[in-house]
N, C-alpha and C positions, 0 to 999 in steps of 0.2 A: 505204348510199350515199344513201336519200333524207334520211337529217338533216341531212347539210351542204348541201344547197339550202335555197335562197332559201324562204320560207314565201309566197309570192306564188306560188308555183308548185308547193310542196305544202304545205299549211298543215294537212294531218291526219297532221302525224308526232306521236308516243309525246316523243319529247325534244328540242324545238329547243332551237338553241345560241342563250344568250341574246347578244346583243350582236354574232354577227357576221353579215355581209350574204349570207354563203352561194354557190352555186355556182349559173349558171343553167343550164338543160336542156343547152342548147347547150355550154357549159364541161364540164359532168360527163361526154357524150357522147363529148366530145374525147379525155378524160384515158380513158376507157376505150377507147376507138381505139387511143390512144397504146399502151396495152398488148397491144396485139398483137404476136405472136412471143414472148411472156415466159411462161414455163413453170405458168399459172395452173391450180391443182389443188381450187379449190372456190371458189364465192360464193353469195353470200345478198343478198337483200333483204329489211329488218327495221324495225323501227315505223313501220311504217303503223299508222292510227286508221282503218280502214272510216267507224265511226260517227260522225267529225270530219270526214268527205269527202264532204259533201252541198252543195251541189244537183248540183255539175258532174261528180263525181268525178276531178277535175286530180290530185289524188297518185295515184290509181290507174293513171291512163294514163298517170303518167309514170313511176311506177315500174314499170310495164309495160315501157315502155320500155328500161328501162336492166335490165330482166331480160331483156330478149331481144339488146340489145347485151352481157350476160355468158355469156348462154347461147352465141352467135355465137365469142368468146374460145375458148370449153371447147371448142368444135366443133371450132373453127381446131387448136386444138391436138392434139386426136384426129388429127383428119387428117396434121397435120405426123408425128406419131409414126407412126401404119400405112402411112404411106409410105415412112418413112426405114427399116424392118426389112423 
């Protein structure tokens, strides 16, 4: 999820897409909201560059982010299921 954002707001990813404008925090955040209640059985956050993420480390805290908005997903889900049996 962090490759298709914007490189303004994570510029230590492994393979940006060249040529398009990307997703911002706020948009990527959304589209994972949006998926709530949908039957989601694994995710991952994947190229990040640590060693591309200096001074501020912005891709790390925002791929933080969007790990703890999928973590939030899986949880949802657990829940919905030990409830429903």
């Amino acid at each position: 999820m962090i490759c298709p954002s914007r490189t303004t707001i994570a510029p230590a990813v492994s393979n940006p897409e060249p040529g398009e404008e990307g997703l911002t925090m706020k948009e990527a955040i959304r589209v994972l909201q949006g998926m709530r209640g949908m039957n989601l059985i694994g995710a991952d956050v994947v190229e990040l560059m640590p060693s591309l993420d200096s001074p501020n480390s912005m891709t790390a805290q925002n791929a933080t982010r969007i790990a703890f908005e999928l973590i939030c997903l899986l949880a949802d889900g657990v829940g919905r299921e030990g409830s429903a049996g």
